[in-house]
C-alpha positions in Angstrom: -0.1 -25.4 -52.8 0.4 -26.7 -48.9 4.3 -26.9 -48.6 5.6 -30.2 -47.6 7.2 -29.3 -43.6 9.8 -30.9 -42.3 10.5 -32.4 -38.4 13.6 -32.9 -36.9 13.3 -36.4 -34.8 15.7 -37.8 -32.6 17.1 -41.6 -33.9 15.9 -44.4 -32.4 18.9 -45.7 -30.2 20.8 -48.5 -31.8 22.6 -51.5 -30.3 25.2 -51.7 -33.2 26.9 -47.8 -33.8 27.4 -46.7 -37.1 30.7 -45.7 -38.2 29.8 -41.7 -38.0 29.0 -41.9 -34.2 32.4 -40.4 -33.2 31.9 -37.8 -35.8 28.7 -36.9 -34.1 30.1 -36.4 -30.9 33.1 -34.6 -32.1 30.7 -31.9 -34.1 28.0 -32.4 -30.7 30.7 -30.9 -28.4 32.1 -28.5 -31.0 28.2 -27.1 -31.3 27.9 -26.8 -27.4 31.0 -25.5 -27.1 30.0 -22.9 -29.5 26.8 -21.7 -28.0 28.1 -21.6 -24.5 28.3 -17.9 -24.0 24.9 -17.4 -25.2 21.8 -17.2 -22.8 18.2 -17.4 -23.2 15.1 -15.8 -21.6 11.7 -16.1 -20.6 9.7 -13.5 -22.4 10.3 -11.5 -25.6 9.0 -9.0 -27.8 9.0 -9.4 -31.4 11.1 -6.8 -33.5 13.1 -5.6 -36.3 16.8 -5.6 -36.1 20.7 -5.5 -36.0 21.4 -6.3 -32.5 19.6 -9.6 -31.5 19.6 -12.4 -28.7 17.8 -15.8 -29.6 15.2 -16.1 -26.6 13.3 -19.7 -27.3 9.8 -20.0 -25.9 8.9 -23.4 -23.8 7.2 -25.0 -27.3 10.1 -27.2 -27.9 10.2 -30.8 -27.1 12.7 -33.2 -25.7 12.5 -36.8 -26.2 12.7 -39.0 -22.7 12.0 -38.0 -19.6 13.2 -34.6 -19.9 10.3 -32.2 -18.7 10.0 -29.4 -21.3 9.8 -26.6 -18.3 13.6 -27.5 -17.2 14.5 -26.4 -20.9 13.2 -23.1 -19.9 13.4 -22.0 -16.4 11.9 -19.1 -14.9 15.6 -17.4 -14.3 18.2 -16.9 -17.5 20.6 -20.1 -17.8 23.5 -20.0 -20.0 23.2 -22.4 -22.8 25.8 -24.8 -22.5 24.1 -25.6 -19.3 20.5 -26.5 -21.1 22.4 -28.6 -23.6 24.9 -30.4 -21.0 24.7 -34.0 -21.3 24.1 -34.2 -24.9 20.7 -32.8 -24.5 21.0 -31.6 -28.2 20.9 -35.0 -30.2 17.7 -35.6 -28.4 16.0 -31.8 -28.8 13.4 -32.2 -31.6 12.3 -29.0 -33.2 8.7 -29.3 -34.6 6.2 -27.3 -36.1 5.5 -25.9 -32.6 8.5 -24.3 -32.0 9.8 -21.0 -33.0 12.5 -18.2 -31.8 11.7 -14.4 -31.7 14.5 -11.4 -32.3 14.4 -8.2 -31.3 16.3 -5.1 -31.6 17.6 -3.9 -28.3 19.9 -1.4 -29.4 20.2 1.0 -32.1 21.8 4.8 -33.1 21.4 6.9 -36.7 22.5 5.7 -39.6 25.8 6.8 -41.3 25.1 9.4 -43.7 26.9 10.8 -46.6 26.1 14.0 -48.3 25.1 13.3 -51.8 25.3 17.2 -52.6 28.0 19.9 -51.9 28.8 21.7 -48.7 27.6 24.7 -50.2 24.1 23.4 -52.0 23.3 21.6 -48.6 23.7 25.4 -46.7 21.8 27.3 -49.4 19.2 24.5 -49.1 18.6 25.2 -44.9 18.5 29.0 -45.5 15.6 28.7 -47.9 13.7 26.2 -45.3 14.5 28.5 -42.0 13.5 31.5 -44.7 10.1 30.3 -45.4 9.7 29.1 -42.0 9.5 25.4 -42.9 12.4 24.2 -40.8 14.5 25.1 -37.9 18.6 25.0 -37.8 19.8 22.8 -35.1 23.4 23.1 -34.0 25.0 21.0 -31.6 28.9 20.2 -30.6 30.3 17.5 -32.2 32.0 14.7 -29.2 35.3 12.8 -30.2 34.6 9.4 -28.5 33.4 6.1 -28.2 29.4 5.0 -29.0 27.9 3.4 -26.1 24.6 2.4 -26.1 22.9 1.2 -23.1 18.9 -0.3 -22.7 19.2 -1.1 -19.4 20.2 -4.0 -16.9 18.9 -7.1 -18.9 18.8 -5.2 -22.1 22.6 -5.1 -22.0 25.3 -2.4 -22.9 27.0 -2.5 -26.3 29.8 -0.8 -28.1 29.7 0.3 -31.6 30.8 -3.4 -33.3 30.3 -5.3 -29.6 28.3 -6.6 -26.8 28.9 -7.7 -22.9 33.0 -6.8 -23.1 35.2 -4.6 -21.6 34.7 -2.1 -24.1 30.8 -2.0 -23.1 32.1 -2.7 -19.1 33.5 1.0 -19.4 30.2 2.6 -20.6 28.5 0.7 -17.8 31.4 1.9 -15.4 31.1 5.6 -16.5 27.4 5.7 -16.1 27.2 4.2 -12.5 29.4 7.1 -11.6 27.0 9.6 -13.3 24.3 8.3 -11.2 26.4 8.6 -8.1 27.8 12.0 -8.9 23.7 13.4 -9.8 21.8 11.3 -7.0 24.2 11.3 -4.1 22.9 8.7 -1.8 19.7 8.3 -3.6 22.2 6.7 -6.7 21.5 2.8 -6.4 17.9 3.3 -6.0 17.3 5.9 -9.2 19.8 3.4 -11.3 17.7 0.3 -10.3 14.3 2.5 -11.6 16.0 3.9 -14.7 17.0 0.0 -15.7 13.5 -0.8 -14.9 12.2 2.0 -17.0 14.1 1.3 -19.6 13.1 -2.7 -19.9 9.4 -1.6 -19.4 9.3 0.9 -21.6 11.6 -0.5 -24.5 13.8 1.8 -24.8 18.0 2.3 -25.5 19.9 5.6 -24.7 23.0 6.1 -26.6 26.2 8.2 -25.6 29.1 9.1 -26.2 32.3 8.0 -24.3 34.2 11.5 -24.8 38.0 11.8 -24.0 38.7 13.9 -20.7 41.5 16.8 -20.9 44.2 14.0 -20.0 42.9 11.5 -22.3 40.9 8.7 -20.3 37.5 8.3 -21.5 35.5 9.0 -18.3 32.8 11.5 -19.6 29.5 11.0 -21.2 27.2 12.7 -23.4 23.7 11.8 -24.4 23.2 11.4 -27.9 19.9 9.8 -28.7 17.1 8.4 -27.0 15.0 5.9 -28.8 11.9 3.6 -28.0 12.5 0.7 -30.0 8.8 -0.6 -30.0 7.9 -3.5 -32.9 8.6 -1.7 -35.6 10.7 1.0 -36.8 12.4 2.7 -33.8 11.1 6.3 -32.6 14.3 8.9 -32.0 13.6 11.4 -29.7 13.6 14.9 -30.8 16.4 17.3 -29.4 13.7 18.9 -26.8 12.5 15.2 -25.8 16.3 14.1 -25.0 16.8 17.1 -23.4 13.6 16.4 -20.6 14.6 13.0 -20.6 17.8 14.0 -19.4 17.3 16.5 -17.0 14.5 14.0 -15.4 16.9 11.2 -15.1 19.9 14.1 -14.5 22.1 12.3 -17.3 24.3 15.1 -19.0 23.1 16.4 -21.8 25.2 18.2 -25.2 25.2 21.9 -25.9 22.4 23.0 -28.3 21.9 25.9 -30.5 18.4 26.4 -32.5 18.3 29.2 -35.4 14.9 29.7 -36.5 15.5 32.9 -38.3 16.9 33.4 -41.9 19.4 36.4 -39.9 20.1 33.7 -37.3 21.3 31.0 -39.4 23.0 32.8 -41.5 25.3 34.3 -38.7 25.4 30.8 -38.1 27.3 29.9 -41.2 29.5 33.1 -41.4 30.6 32.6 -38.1 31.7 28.4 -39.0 33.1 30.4 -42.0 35.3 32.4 -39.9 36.0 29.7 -37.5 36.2 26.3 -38.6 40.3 26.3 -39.1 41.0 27.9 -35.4 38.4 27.8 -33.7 38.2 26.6 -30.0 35.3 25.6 -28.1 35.4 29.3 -25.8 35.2 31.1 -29.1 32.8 29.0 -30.9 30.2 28.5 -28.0 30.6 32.4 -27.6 30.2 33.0 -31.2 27.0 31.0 -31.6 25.6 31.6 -28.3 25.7 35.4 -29.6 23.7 34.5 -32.9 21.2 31.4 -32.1 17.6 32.4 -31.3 18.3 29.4 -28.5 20.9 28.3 -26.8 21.1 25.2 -24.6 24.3 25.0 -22.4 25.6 21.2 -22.0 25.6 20.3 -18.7 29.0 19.4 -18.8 31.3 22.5 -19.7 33.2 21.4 -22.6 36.1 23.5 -21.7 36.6 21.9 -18.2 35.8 18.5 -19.4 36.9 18.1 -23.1 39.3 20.9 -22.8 39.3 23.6 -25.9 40.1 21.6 -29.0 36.9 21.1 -30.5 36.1 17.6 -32.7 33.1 20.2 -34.8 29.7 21.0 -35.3 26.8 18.9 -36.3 23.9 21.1 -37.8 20.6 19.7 -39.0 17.2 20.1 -40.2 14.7 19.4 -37.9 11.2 21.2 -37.1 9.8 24.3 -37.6 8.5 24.0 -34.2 11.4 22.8 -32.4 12.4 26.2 -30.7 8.7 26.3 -29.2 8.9 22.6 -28.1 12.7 23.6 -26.6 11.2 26.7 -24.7 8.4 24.4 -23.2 11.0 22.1 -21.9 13.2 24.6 -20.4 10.4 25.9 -18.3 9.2 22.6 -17.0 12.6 20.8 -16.8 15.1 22.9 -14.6 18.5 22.2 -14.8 18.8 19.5 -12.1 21.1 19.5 -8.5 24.3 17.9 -8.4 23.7 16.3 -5.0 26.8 14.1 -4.8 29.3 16.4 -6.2 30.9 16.7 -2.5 31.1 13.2 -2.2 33.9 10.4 -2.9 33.0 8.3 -5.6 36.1 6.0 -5.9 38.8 5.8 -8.2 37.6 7.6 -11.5 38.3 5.4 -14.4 41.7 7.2 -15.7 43.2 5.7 -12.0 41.5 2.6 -12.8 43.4 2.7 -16.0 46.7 4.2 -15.3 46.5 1.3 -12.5 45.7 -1.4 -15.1 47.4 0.5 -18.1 50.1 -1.7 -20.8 52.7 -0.3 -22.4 51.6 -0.1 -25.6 51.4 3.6 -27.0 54.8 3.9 -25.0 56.2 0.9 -27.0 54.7 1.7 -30.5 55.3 5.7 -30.4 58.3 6.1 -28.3 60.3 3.1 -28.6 59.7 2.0 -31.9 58.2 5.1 -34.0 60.3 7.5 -32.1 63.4 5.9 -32.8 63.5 5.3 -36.3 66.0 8.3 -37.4 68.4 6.7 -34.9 68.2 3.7 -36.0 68.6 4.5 -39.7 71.3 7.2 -39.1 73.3 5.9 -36.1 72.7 2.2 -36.4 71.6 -0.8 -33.7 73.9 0.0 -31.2 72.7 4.1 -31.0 69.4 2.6 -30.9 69.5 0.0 -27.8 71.4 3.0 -26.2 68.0 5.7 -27.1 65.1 3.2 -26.4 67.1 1.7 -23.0 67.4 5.7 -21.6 63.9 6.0 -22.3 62.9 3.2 -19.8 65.1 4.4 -17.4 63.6 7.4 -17.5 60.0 5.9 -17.0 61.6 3.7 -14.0 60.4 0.4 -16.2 61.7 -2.9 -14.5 64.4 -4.8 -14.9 62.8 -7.6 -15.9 60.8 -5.4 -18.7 63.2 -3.9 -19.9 64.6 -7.6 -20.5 61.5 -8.4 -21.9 61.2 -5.4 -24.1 64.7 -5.2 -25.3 65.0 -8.6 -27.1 61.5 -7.5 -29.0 63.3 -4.4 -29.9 66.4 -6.0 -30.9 64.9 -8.1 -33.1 63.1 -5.0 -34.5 66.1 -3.5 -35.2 67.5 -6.4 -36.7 64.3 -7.0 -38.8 64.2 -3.5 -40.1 67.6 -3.3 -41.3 68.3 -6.4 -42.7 65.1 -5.6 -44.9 65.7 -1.4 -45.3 69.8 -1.1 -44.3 70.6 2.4 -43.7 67.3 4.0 -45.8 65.1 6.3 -43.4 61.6 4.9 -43.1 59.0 7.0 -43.8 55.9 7.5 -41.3 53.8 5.7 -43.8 56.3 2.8 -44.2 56.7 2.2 -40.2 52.8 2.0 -40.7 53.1 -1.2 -42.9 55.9 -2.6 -41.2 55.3 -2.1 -37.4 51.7 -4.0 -37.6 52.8 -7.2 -39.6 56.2 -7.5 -37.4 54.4 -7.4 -33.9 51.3 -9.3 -34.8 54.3 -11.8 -35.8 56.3 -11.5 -32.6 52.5 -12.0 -30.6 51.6 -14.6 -31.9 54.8 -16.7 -30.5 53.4 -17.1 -27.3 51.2 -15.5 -24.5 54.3 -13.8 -23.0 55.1 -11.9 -26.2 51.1 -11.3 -26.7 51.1 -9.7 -23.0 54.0 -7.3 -23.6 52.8 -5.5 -26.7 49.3 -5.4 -26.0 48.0 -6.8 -28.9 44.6 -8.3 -28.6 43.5 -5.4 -30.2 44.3 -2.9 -33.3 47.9 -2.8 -34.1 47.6 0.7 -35.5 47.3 3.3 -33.5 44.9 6.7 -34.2 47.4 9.2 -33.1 50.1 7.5 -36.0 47.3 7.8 -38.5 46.0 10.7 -38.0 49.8 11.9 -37.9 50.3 11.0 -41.2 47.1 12.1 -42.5 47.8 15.5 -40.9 51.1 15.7 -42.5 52.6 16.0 -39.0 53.6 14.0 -35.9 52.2 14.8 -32.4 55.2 13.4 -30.7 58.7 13.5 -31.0 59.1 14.4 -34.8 61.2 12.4 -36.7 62.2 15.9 -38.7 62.9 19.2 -36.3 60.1 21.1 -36.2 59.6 24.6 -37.8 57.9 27.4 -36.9 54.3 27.0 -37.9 53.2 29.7 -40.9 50.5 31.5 -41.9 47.8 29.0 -43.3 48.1 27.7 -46.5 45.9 27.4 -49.6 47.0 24.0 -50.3 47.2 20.5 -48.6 50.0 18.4 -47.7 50.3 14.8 -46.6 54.0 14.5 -47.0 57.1 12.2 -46.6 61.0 13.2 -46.6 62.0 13.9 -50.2 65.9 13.3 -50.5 67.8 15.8 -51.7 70.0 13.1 -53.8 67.5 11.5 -55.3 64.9 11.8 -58.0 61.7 13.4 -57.6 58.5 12.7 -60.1 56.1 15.3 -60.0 52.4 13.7 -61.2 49.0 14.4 -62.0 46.1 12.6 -61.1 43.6 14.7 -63.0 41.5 15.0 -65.7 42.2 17.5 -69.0 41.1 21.2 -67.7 42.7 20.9 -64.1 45.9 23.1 -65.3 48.5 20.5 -65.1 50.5 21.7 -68.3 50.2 25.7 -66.9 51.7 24.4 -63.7 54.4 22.9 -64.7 54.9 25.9 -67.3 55.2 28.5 -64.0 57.5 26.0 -61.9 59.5 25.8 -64.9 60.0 29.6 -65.0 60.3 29.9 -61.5 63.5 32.2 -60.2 66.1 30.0 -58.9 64.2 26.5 -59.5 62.5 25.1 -56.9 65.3 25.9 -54.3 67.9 23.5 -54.6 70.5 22.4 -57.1 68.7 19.3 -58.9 67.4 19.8 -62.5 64.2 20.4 -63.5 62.6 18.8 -66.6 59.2 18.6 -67.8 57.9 16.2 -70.2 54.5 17.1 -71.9 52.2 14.4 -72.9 50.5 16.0 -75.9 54.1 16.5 -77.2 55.3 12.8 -76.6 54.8 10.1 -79.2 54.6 6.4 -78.5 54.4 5.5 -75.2 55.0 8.5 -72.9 55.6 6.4 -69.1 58.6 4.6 -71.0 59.9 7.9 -72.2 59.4 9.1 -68.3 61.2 6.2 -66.8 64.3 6.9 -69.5 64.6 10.0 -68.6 64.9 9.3 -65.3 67.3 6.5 -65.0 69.0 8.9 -67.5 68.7 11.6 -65.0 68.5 9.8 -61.7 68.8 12.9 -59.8 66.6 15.5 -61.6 63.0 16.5 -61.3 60.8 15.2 -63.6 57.4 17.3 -64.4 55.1 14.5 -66.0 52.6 16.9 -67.7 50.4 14.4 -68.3 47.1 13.1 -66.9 47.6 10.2 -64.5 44.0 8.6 -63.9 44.3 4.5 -63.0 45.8 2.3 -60.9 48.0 0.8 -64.0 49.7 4.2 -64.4 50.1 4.4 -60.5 52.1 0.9 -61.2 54.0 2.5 -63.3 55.4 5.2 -61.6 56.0 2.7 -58.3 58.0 0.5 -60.3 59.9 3.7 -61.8 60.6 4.8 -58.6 61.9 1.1 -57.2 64.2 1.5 -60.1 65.7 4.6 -59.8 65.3 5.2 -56.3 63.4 8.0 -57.0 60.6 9.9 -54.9 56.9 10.6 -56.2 54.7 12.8 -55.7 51.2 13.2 -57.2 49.2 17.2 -57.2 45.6 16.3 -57.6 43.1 18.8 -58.0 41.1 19.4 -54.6 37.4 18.7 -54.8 34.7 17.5 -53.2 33.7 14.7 -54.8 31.1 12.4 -54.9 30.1 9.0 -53.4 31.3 7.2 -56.0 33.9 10.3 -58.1 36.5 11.5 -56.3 35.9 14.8 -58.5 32.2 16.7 -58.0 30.2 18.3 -60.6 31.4 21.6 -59.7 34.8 21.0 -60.4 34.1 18.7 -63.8 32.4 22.0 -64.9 35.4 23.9 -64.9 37.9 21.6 -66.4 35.4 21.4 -69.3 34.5 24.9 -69.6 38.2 25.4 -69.4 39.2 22.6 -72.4 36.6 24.9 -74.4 38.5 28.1 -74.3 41.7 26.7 -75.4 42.8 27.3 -79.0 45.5 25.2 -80.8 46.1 23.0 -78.4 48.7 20.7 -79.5 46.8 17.3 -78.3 43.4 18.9 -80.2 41.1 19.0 -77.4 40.0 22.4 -77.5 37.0 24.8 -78.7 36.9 23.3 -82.1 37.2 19.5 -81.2 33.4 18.4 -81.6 33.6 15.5 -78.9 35.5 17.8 -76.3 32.4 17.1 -73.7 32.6 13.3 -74.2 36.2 12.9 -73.8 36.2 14.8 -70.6 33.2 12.6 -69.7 35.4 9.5 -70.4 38.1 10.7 -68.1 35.8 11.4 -65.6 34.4 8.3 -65.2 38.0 6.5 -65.2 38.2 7.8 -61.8 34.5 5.9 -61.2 33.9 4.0 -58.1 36.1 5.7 -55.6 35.0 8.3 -53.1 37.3 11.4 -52.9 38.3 9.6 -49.6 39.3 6.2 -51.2 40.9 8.1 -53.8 43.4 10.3 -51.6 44.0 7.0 -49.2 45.3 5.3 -52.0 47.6 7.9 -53.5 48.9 8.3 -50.0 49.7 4.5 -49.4 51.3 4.2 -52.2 53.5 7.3 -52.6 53.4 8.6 -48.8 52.6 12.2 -50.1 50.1 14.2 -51.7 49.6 17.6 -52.3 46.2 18.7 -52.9 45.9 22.0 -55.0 43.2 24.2 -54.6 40.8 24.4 -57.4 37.5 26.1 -56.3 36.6 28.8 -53.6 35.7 27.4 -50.5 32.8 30.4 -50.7 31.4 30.0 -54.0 27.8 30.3 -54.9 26.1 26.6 -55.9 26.4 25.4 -59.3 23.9 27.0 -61.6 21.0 24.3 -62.0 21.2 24.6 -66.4 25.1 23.8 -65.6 24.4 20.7 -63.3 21.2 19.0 -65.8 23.3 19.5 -69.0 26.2 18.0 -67.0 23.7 15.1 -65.5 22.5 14.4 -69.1 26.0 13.6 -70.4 26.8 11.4 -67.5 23.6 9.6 -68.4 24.6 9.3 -71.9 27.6 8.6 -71.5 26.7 5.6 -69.7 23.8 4.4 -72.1 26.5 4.6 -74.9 29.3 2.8 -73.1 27.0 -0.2 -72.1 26.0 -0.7 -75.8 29.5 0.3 -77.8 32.1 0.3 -75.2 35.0 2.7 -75.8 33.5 3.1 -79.2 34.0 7.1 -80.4 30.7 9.3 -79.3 30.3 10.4 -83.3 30.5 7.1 -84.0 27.4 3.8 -82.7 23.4 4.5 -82.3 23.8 7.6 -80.1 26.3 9.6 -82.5 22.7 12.2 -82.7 22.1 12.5 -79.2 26.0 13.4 -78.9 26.2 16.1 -81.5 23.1 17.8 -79.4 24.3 17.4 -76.5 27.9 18.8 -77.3 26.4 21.7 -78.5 23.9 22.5 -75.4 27.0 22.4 -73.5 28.6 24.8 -75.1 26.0 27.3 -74.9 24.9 26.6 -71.1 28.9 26.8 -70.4 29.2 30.4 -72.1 26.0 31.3 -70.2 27.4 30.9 -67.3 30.9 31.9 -68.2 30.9 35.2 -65.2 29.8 32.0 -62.5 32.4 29.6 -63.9 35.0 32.4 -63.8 34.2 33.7 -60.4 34.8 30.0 -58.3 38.2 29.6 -59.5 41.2 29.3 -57.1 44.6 31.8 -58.1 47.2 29.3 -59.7 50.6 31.6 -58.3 49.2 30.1 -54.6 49.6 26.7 -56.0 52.9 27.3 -57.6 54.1 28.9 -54.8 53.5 25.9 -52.2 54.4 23.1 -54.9 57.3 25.3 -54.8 58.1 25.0 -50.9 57.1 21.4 -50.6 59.9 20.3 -53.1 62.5 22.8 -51.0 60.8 20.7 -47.8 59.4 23.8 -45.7 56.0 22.5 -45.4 
């Protein structure tokens, strides 16, 4: 059936106006107003895409006298000027008229590994084995995306387009043309922009931070010709020629085409991937690759040592052939204006044009808390005023910043008094407070810098890290051996309480950890008490039995033996801790995890295979319970719909600590394929008999059958494998022995 279409006319003009012709103005200049910064062009080409410009042809029609080719000119105009004088109301689109996108940018997707560490490396060994794939290593670049498709095409940023985020990209690459082509520069730039538009194509780079922290380096990436369809990424031996023809500086690149090659490879990340620099890894892998491709920027000169990682990837069996090929015919190219002055580099242009915002967030405000919470106000204007005497700030800054951090001060006690803030609380409180003092007026907007992020990376990854790059607000210790565990961690009082908690599922030795800090010689190294309150033990409800005993015993530490899984527990504990003034702390079991679990297969193996060698356990879940499988599946899947990521962030924003016990060996063999289908086929049960009975009892509803045979597979593929399950398992003594040391606060 023809489908009725429908034409936009302009009104016939009217001697008597009707009552919404002010509204129509009002929303005709908001409309121009809003498609002012857009611009159109002459020609397109129709694609696919995420980043697009709206290019009309000359098919629409204008009523009056307007000539359709002034709509349009030859040149690009900037829309507000095709619509000035009301042009709009009179535009009429009709059936001729149409608009064409196209991608003109575009970089690999995000990925996320749907399978462990360790099946992911067994899986490339057996491909490079049987000579169906190649191993392609190359060094990971901590920067910004910048992805360029030449001088009309535009530059854009990773979430932007034609702003001074993309202006530095731009910037950075001019001066990579000057520094490679000498005085040839301006002509070689104006043919690679033209190749670029002709050919359809956007290169993408990486903005990497130089050894003092500007970004002024770059780093190919990809090279894609985005055609009309799905884009075509150039292969690692393609960017490479590319590169070298346009002398634009490529990454360092390793190729292992040999089941002894890439192998080495992964022993030697093994043996590095906590401490090792970029001198040692590039050594190391240059010493094993079949290939290796040196950047043509030395990391260690550029970048400095501290290496952001390794990317390593499948790609084709025939790469290191295609790699040789281009090596021969593509030459590493001259430097020809490497003698000459290319202008201020951008950290000038930015120390120039710098604000003072990581020195106001990190040493004024962040670095000043203790004194503040210890020695009051006054201590404080005395710390953060020697500070910007010390950086020769101005007079009339020092005005400016000192009523900002007055009222600071003011704002933090009035709302905190004497309490030391944590990292993690400063966090939540410094954002909120200067987004509120910006927003007063421009002044106040200028002098914190605050048109973008309030938060800065170094405080995050400070936190995250469980330490702070500059000026610690606790005195630093001598770094120790590394440890088995990890800490994100706050200041735990010595006069207050401390709840210990576990965010785990039955099987994750909760119960045996708090047995061997119970028994531990001397406590846990101070003078508080230590209790422990076991859940399988506790009738009625055990969180109200926790928060007595610790308003009963505000100053004690309380072992809560018992799982911790939701949100409404977490709740719980906060609000015990409000009450009491009381510290938590939640051990969680370290894993993996999934997508969508914050716990992986592997370690949901163990804590059943565990459950099923208890006897007499005093909650009943052991050997002889026969729904053991399905209650561990139920606990699992409380945790459902949280990545491990999502899961830790949490616990960390709401507690400021967390202390991640090992549970599995880093170098353990992959999870036997009879362990990982039985385990599949429960999951997949378990969810066919919770969308038809709820929380309805698995011996119970239509499925009861399929339970009873599928609790007794497990069984039998668990004690199959009982020398595999055995063998991955992490030694509990190193776990005691660093819950041990956090509560004493030496790590």
């Amino acid at each position: 059936m023809p489908q009725r279409r429908q034409q936009w006319k302009p009104k016939p003009s009217q001697d008597g106006e009707t009552s919404n012709s002010s509204q129509s103005s009002s929303t005709m200049a908001a409309v121009t107003n809003r498609i002012g910064g857009l611009s159109i062009g002459e020609t397109v080409e129709q694609s696919d895409g995420q980043k697009l410009i709206w290019k009309p042809r000359s098919y629409g029609t204008v009523s009056g006298a307007v000539e359709v080719e002034n709509v349009v000119p030859k040149s690009n105009v900037n829309l507000s000027q095709l619509f000035k004088g009301n042009l709009l109301e009179n535009f009429t689109v009709d059936n001729s008229t149409y608009a064409q996108a196209q991608i003109r940018a575009t970089f690999y997707p995000k990925f996320e590994n749907e399978k462990s560490d360790q099946e992911i490396r067994i899986r490339m060994i057996e491909m490079v084995s049987k000579d169906l794939a190649t191993v392609e290593v190359t060094l990971k670049h901590s920067g910004s995306l910048f992805m360029y498709a030449g001088h009309k095409g535009g530059a854009y940023a990773k979430n932007s387009f034609g702003n001074i985020y993309t202006a530095v990209g731009v910037f950075v690459l001019g001066r990579m043309f000057r520094e490679a082509w000498g005085a040839a520069a301006a002509r070689k730039q104006a043919e690679f922009n033209e190749f670029l538009e002709r050919n359809r194509m956007c290169i993408s780079m990486e903005l990497v931070t130089a050894v003092l922290g500007d970004h002024g380096q770059l780093v190919v990436t990809a090279v894609t010709e985005l055609g009309n369809g799905k884009p075509k990424f150039y292969s690692t031996p393609e960017v490479i020629a590319f590169c070298r023809k346009w002398r634009l500086p490529t990454n360092h690149v390793w190729l292992f085409s040999t089941r002894k090659s890439v192998t080495s490879f992964f022993a030697a990340y093994d043996a590095l991937c906590e401490e090792g620099t970029a001198t040692t890894v590039c050594s190391a892998l240059d010493e094993v690759a079949v290939i290796s491709v040196p950047g043509s920027k030395d990391h260690i000169k550029v970048q400095g040592e501290i290496l952001e990682g390794l990317v390593a990837r499948i790609v084709s069996h025939d790469s290191s052939k295609h790699m040789n090929e281009v090596l021969r015919e593509y030459p590493p190219p001259p430097a020809e204006g490497a003698e000459l002055d290319l202008g201020p580099s951008l950290r000038e242009i930015c120390a120039a044009n710098r604000t003072d915002e990581k020195q106001l967030r990190t040493f004024l405000i962040r670095n000043g808390l203790s004194i503040l919470s210890k020695d009051g106000p006054s201590a404080y204007k005395a710390y953060y005023l020697r500070q910007m005497k010390i950086w020769g700030t101005s007079a009339g800054k020092q005005r400016e910043l000192s009523k900002m951090l007055d009222e600071w001060a003011a704002y933090i006690r009035r709302k905190y008094g004497k309490k030391q803030l944590s990292s993690s609380t400063y966090l939540s409180e410094v954002e909120p407070f200067l987004e509120q003092f910006a927003s007063r007026n421009p002044e106040n907007q200028a002098l914190i810098g605050s048109a973008g992020s309030l938060v800065r990376a170094e405080d995050v990854l400070a936190i995250i890290g469980g330490r702070e790059e500059e000026g610690d607000l606790e005195t630093e210790r001598e770094a120790g051996p590394p440890s088995p565990i990890s800490l994100v961690k706050d200041t735990v009082q010595k006069n207050e309480g401390l709840i210990v908690f576990f965010p785990g599922i039955p099987g994750c030795a909760k119960s045996t950890l708090c047995k061997e800090l119970l028994n531990a010689p001397g406590g846990l190294g101070d003078d508080r008490p230590i209790h422990s309150l076991m859940g399988d033990l506790v009738k009625g409800r055990y969180w109200q039995k926790v928060a007595d005993e610790c308003r009963r015993k505000p100053y004690s530490i309380m072992l809560a033996d018992k799982n911790a899984p939701n949100e409404e527990v977490w709740r719980q504990i906060e609000d015990m801790c409000r009450r009491t003034q009381a510290s938590a702390v939640p051990v969680v079991p370290d894993s993996e995890g999934t997508d969508i679990n914050p716990f992986s297969l592997d370690a949901l193996s163990v804590f059943i295979f565990r459950v099923l060698q208890r006897v007499n356990h005093p909650g009943n879940l052991d050997k002889a319970s026969p729904n053991a499988g399905y209650v561990l599946l139920m606990f699992y899947h409380l945790y459902d719909g949280k990545s491990r990521k999502e899961f830790e962030s949490e616990l960390i924003e709401r507690f400021g600590s967390l202390v991640k016990m090992p549970l599995l060996k880093s170098n353990r063999s992959p999870l036997p394929d009879p362990v990982r289908s039985i385990l599949e086929e429960g999951i997949n049960l378990y969810r066919l008999h919770t969308n038809r009975h709820g929380r309805l009892e698995s011996t119970k509803g239509s499925y009861a059958k399929e339970w009873a045979s599928w609790e007794k597979r497990l069984r039998e593929v668990l004690l199959g494998n009982t020398e595999h399950l055995s063998s991955i398992l992490s030694i509990l003594y190193l776990v005691c022995s660093e819950v041990h040391l956090w509560v004493e606060g030496e790590c």
